[in-house]
Structure formats: structure tokens, C-alpha cells
C-alpha positions as CSV (number, residue, x, y, z in Angstrom):
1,X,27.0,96.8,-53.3
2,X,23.7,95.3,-55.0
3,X,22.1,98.5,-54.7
4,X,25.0,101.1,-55.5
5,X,25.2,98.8,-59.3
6,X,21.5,99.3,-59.1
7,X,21.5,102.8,-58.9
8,X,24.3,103.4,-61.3
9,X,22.2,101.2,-64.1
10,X,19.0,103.4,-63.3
11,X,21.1,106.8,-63.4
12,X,22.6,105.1,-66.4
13,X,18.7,105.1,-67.8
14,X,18.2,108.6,-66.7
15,X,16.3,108.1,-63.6
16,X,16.0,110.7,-61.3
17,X,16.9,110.5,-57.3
18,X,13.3,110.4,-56.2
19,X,12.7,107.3,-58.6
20,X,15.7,105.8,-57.7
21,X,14.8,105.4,-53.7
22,X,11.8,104.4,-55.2
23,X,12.9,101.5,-57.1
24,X,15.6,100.8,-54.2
25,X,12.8,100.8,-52.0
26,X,14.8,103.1,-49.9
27,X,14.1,106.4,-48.4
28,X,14.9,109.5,-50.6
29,X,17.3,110.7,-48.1
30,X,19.9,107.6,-48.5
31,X,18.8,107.7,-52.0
32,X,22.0,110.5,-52.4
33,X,24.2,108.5,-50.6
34,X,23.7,105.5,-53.6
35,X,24.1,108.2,-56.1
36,X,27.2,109.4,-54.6
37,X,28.8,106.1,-54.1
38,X,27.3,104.8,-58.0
39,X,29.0,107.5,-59.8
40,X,32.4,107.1,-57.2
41,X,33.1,102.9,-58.2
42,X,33.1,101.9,-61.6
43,X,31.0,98.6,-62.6
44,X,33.4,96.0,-62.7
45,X,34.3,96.9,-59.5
46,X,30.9,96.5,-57.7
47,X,29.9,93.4,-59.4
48,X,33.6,92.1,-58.5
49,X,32.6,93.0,-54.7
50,X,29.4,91.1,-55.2
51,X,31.0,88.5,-56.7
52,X,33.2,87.9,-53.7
53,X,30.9,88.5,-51.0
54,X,28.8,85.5,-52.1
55,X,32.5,83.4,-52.2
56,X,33.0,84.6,-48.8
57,X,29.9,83.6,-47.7
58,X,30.0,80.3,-48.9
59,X,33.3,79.5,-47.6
60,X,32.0,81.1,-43.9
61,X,29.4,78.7,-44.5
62,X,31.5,75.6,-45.5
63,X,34.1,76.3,-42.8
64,X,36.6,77.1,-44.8
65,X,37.6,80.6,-43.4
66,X,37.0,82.7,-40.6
67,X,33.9,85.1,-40.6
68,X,35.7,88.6,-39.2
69,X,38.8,87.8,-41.1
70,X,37.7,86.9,-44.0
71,X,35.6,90.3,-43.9
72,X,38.4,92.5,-42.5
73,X,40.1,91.7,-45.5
74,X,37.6,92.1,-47.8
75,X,36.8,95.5,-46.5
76,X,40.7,96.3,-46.5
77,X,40.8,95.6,-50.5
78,X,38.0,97.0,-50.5
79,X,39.6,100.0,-48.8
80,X,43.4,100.1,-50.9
81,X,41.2,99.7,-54.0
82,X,39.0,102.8,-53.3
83,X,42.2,105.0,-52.5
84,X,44.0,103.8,-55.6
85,X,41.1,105.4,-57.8
């Protein structure tokens, strides 16, 4: 999700794909695929996803939850969110 809100700033500045997987220090070939998914999800929504991946990390970490449940359900929000746009 990092790199998807990184590529929609830099298409945002005008950069072109081959700078982009540059910058992303990807190759150009998956460079399309961050495109694609940058201009798909609006911000709020990838630095919300962000946002609660570090929370789910941390409460992995603390104990707190279970680490495949706690992503299944991430990626299912993630999921009814994606369909609802």
C-alpha cells in the first residue's frame, strides 16, 4: 500500500512509468501494475490501509489478536471496500 500512495503522489507530480519504477526501486514491468492500482484507490483509503496494518501489527506483536485472522479480515475490508467503489 506504501508504494501504490507513492506512485499516485509521483503521477500526481507528473512522473512518468519509467521514473516511477525507478523511484519505487521496482522493475518497469510491475511499475504498471502500481499505476493501475494508484489511480483505482483514492488516498484516504491507502493511507487508512497503512494506518491499520501497522495497528495490526502491533497488536500481532502484543498478543492481542490472532495473526491470519486479524489479516483475513483486513483483506476482507479490504475486499467489500474495493467492490463498493
Amino acid at each position: 500500500f506504501s508504494k501504490i500512495l507513492h506512485a499516485q503522489y509521483l503521477l500526481k507530480s507528473g512522473a512518468l512509468p519509467p521514473e516511477i519504477a525507478g523511484k519505487l526501486k521496482i522493475p518497469p514491468f510491475f511499475a504498471k501494475d502500481y499505476i493501475a492500482h494508484a489511480k483505482r484507490f483514492d488516498r484516504a483509503f491507502l493511507t487508512g490501509a497503512i494506518c491499520k496494518i501497522n495497528q495490526i501489527d502491533y497488536d500481532i506483536k502484543c498478543g492481542r489478536v490472532r495473526d491470519w485472522l486479524a489479516l483475513e479480515q483486513f483483506l476482507s475490508a479490504c475486499i467489500l471496500k474495493s467492490k463498493k467503489n
